[in-house]
C-alpha positions in Angstrom: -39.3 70.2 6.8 -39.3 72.4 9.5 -35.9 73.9 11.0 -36.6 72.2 14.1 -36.5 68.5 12.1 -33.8 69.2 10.3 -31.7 70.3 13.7 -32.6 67.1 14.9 -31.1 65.4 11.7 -27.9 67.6 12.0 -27.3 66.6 15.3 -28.0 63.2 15.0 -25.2 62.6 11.9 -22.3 65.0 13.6 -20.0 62.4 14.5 -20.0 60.7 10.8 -20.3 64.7 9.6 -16.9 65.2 11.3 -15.3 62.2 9.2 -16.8 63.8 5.7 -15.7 67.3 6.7 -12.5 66.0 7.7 -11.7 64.7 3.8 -13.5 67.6 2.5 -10.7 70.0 3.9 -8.4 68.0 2.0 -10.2 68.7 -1.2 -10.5 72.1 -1.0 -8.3 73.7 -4.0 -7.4 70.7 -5.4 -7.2 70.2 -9.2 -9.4 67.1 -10.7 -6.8 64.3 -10.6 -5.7 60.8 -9.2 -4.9 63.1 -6.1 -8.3 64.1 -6.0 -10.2 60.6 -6.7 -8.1 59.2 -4.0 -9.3 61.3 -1.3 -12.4 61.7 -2.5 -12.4 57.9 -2.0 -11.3 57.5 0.8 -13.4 60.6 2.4 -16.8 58.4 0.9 -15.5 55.2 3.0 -14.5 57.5 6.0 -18.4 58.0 6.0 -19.0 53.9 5.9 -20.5 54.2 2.7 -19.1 50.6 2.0 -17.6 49.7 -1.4 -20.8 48.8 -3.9 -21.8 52.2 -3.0 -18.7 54.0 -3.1 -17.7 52.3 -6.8 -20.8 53.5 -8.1 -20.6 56.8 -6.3 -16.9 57.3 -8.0 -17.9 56.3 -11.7 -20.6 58.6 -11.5 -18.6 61.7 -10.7 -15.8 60.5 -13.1 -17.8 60.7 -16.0 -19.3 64.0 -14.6 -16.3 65.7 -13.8 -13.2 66.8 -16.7 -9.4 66.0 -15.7 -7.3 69.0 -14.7 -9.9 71.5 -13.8 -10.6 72.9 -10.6 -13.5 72.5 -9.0 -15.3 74.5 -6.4 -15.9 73.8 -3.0 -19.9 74.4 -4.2 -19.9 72.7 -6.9 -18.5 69.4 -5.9 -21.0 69.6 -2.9 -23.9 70.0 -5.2 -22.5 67.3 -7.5 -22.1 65.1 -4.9 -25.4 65.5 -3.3 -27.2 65.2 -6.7 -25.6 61.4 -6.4 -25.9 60.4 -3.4 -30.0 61.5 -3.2 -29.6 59.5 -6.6 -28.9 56.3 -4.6 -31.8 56.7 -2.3 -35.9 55.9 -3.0 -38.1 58.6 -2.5 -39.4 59.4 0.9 -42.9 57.9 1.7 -45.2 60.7 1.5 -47.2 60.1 4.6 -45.8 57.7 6.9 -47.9 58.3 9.4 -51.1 57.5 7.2 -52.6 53.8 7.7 -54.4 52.7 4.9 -58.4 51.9 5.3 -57.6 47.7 5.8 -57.4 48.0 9.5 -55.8 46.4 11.5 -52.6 46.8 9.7 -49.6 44.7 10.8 -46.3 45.1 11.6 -44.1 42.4 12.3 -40.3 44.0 13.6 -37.4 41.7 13.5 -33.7 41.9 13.8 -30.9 40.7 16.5 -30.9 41.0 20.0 -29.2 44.2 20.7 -29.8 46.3 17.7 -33.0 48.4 19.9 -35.9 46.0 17.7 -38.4 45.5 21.3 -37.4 49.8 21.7 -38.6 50.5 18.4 -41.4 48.6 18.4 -42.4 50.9 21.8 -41.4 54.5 20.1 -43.4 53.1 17.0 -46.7 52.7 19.1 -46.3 55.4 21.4 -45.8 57.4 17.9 -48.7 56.4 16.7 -50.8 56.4 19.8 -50.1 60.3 20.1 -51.2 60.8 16.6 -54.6 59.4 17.5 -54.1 55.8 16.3 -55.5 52.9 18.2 -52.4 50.7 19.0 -51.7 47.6 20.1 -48.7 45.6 21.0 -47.4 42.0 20.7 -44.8 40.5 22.9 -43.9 37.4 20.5 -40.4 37.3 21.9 -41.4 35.0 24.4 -37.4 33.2 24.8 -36.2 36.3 26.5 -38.1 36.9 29.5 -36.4 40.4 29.5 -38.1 41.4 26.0 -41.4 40.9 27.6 -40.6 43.3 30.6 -39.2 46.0 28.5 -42.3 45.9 26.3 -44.4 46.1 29.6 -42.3 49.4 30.9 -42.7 50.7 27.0 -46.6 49.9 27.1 -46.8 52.1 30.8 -44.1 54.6 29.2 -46.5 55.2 25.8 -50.3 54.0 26.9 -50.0 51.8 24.9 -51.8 47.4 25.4 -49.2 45.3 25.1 -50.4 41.5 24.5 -47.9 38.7 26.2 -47.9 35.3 27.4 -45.5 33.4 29.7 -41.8 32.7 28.8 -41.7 30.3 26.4 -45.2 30.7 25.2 -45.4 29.6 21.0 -44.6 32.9 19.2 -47.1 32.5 16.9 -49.6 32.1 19.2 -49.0 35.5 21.1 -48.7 36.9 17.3 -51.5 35.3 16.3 -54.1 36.9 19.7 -52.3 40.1 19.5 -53.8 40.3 15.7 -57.2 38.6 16.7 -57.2 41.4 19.8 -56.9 44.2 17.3 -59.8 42.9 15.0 -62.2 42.3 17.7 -61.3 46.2 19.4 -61.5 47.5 15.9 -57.4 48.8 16.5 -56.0 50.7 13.8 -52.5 49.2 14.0 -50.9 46.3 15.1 -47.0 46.0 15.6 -45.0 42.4 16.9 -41.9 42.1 18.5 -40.2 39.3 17.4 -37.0 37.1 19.2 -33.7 38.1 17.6 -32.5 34.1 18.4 -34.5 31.5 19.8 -33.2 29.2 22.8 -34.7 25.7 21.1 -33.9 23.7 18.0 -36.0 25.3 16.1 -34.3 27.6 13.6 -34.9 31.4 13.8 -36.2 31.9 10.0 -38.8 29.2 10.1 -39.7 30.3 13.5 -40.0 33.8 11.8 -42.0 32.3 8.8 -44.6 30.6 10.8 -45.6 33.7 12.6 -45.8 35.3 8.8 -48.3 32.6 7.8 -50.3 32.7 10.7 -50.9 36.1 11.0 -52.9 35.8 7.4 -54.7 33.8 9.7 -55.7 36.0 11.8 -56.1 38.8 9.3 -56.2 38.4 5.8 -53.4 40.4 3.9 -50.8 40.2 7.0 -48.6 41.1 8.1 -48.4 44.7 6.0 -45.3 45.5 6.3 -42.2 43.5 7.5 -39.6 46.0 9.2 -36.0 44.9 9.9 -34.0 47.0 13.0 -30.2 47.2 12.6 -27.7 49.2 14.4 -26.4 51.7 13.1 -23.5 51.3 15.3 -22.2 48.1 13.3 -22.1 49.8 10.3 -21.2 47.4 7.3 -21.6 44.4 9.5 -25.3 45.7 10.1 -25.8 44.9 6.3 -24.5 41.2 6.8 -26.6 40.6 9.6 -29.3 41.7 7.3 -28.4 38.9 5.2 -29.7 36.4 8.0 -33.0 38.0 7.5 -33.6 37.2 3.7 -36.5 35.2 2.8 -38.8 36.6 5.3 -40.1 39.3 3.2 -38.9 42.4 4.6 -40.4 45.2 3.3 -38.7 48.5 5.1 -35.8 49.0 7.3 -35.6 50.6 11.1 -32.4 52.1 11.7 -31.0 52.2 15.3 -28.6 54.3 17.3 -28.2 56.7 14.4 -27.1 59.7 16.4 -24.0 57.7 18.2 -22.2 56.5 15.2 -19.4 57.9 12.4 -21.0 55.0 10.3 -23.8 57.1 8.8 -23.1 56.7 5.3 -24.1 53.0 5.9 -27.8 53.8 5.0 -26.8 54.2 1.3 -25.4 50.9 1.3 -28.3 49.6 3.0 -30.9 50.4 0.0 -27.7 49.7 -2.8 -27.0 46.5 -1.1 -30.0 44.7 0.0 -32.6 46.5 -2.1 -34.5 47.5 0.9 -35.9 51.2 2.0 -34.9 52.6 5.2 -38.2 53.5 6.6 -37.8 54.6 10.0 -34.6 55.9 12.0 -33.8 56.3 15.8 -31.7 59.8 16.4 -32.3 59.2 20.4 -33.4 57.4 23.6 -36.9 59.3 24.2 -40.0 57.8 23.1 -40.5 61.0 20.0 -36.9 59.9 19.0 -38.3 57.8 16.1 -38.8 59.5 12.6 -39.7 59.1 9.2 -36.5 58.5 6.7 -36.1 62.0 5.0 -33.4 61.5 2.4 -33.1 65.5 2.2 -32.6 65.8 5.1 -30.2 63.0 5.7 -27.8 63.7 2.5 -27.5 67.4 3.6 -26.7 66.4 7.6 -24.3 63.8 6.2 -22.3 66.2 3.8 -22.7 69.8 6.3 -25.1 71.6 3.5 -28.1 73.8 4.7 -27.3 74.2 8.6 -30.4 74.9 10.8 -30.2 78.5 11.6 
């Protein structure tokens, strides 16, 4: 990765950097004892790394590292970033590649508030710029609000977006947004979805009939299931996650990365709910969305290879 990526990567962890560095000071010159596992401990949960993740993060070491002995300031960071790029799948090698079966489909879900209808707009604008023929769907039709930012995002981007009126049948505007795509020959297709629903209808099987029908509309959809959470909300993110199981998510979008101490979050993310974080906002503008890079992420988080 260029210096210029990993910049925006350093920038966009400082704030849970400055927690990490904060312990790390502490453990400067300290012999390996219950001193030492203690604020190593506590240094891993300054970082939100949650306590699945820090456990396993702490046995590790402790069967890597010999009572009594010192331990370098260099070593420790090495041993530690060997673990913690240990917790995390590989990176996808090509995210911006669509496989041949087009249209592909992308359904986004996640709460009101976590950035899901922003996402979806930085996604297709993305996309758009890399020469892909986008299309968007405005499926959260119970907040009339969702709809209009999806418009500005479609002007913002260049970028179709595909609505209906308020209260229109999600599935429905899911459902023409796919058919749209086939008939232009689009190469990619991504759905906002609502983060609650104003009826009696419960959110998940609201969720799981646009699923179905999109097969519908296009066999094989959707292609990949993508859940936003806020970085922000840190371990809380994770148990709103939870409301979210059973749809099939395949990948995660991770929100609001560059204004939170709660970094370390994303390791608990894959530990925790088994799920790839695929995607993560480090900004507002529309180039502010970027491929997961867990390199680049595990060295921002622990202050290792600063961009010149």
């Amino acid at each position: 990765m260029a210096d210029g990526g990993r910049g925006r990567w350093w920038q966009g962890l400082r704030r849970t950097r400055d927690r990490v560095e904060t312990g790390w000071r502490r453990l400067v010159g300290l012999r390996v004892s219950e001193e030492f596992w203690d604020v190593l401990e506590e240094t891993l949960y300054q970082a939100d790394l949650g306590p699945i993740t820090v456990e396993a993060v702490m046995e590790r070491l402790r069967v890597r590292l010999r009572e009594d002995r010192p331990v370098s300031e260099a070593a420790l960071h090495d041993l530690l970033r060997e673990e913690l790029l240990a917790l995390l799948p590989p990176d996808d090698p090509d995210p911006w590649h669509l496989p041949p079966d087009r249209p592909q489909v992308w359904v986004v879900l996640g709460v009101n508030g976590s950035g899901k209808t922003t996402s979806v707009g930085k996604l297709a604008g993305q996309f758009h710029g890399r020469g892909a023929r986008v299309v968007m769907g405005a499926a959260d039709t119970f907040r009339a609000a969702a709809a209009e930012q999806l418009a500005g995002w479609s002007q913002r981007v260049d970028v179709p977006v595909l609505q209906q009126g308020p209260g229109a049948d999600p599935a429905a505007v899911a459902f023409d947004t796919v058919q749209a795509a086939v008939n232009r020959d689009m190469d990619l297709a991504i759905i906002d979805t609502a983060g609650r629903l104003h009826t009696k209808t419960p959110l998940m099987q609201e969720l799981g009939k646009i699923v179905r029908v999109l097969d519908r509309a296009h066999a094989g959809a959707p292609h990949h299931t993508l859940l936003v959470l806020d970085a922000t909300m840190g371990q809380n993110a994770i148990r709103q996650a939870e409301l979210f199981q059973g749809v099939g998510a395949t990948g995660i979008i991770l929100t609001k990365l560059d204004g939170t101490a709660k970094g370390g979050m994303v390791l608990a993310i894959h530990r925790e709910l088994g799920l790839p974080v695929r995607w993560i906002g480090l900004g507002e503008q529309p180039e502010d969305m970027e491929p997961f890079r867990r390199e680049a992420f595990v060295d921002a988080l622990l202050g290792r290879g600063q961009p010149g």
